[in-house]
N, C-alpha and C positions, 0 to 999 in steps of 0.2 A: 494486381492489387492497387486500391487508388491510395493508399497511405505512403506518405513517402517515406523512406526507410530512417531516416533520423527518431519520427516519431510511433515508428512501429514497436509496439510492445506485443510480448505472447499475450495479450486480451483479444488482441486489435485482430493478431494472424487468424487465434480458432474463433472468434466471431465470424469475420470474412468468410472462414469456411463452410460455418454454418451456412451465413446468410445465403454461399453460393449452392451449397446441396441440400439445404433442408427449404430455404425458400418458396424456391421452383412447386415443392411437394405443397407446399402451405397456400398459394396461392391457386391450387388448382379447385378444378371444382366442388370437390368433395375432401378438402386434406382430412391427412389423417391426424384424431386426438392427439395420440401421444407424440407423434411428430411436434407436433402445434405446438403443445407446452416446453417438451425439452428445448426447443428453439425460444420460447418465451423466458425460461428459465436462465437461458444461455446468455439470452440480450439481456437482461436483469442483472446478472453476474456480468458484464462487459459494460454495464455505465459504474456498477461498482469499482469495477478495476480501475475504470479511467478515473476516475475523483481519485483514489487514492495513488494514483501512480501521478496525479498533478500535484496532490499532497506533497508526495514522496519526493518528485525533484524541486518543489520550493525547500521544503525541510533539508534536502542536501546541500542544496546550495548556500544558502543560508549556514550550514552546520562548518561547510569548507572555507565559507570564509572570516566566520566569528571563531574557528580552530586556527586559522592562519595568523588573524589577531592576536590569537591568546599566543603563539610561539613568538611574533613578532613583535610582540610590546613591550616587554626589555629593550630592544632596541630602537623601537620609537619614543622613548624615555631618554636617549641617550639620545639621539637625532634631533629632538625638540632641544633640549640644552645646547647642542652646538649651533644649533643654525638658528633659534633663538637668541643666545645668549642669557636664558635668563631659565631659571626654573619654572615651569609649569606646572601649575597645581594638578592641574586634569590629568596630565599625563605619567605623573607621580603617584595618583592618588589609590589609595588600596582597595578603596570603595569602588571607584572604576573599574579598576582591575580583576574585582572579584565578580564584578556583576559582568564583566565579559564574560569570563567563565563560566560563570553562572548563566548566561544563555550559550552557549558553546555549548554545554551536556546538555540544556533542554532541547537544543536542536540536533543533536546527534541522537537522543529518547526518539524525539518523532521521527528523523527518519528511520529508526529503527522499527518503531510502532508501524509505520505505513508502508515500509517496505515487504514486513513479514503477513501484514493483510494483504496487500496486493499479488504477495507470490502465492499465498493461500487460496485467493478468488481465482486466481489463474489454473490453480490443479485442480480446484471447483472443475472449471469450467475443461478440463480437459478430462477429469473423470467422464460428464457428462454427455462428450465428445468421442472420447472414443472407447466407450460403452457399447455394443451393438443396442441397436434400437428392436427392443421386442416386439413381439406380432400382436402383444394382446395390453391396455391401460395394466391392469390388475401386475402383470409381471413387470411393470416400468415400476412401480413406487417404492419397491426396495431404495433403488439408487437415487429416485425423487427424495425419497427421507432424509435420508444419510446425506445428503447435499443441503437440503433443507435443515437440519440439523445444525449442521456445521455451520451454514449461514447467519443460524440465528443466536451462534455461539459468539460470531464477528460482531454481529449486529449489537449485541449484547454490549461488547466494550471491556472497560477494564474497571476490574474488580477487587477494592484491597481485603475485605472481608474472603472473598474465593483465597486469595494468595495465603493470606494468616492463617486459614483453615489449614492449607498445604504442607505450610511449615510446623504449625502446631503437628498434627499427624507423622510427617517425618523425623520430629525429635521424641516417638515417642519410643 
């Protein structure tokens, strides 16, 4: 496998797999449809994955260290006064303090947002995989749906009219 193991993610392994057994079949002379698309499908969902798993570790990293911030800034309040000498506004200030926090949970939401797409494109793409491949188009589009589906439920995004609906109905 040419990825090197730091940046292998389960997108990166069942694509590879594909690429290496379904390939071969797609490049022959006469490949077969439904091969063609589930492999087409496959790669579709595997640049998916990659965007959001680059999402996912800026959003972490990012999340780790404006949460390290927020634990450690009482004490940088108290560090600026001694080895200053003198009170600092910025590092006193509650406005600071709150807008740190206040990006701390925004960046703990996304990587939570892109973490839970990313693991989702992944069981996509492993339904997809190890599904046996039927003999005939017509018996593949069950699982083309239902993958399609799901897709276009990600794709869709987030929804606060869907959520209020949810809650309205469960307080009833």
């Amino acid at each position: 496998m040419a990825a090197s193991r730091l940046t292998l993610t389960s997108a990166r392994l069942l694509f590879e797999f594909a690429a290496s057994h379904w390939g071969p079949q797609i490049q022959a002379q006469q490949p077969d449809l439904v091969t063609e698309k589930r492999y087409l499908l496959v790669h579709d969902l595997y640049i998916k994955a990659r965007s959001y798993a680059l999402l996912n570790k800026v959003a972490f990293w990012l999340a780790l260290l404006l949460g390290i911030a927020v634990v450690i800034w009482p004490s940088l309040e108290v560090l600026g006064k001694a080895l200053l000498d003198a009170d600092n506004a910025v590092l006193s200030s509650a406005v600071v303090q709150t807008t740190v926090t206040g990006l701390a949970a925004l960046t703990f939401a996304l990587y939570s947002h892109y973490k839970k797409r990313q693991v989702c494109i992944e069981n996509l793409m492993r339904q997809l995989i190890y599904t046996d491949l039927p003999q005939t188009a017509e018996a593949d589009d069950e699982i083309v749906a239902k993958v399609l589906m799901e897709l276009e439920r990600i794709d869709a995004g987030f929804s606060f009219t869907e959520h209020l609906n949810k809650k309205e109905q469960s307080s009833r």
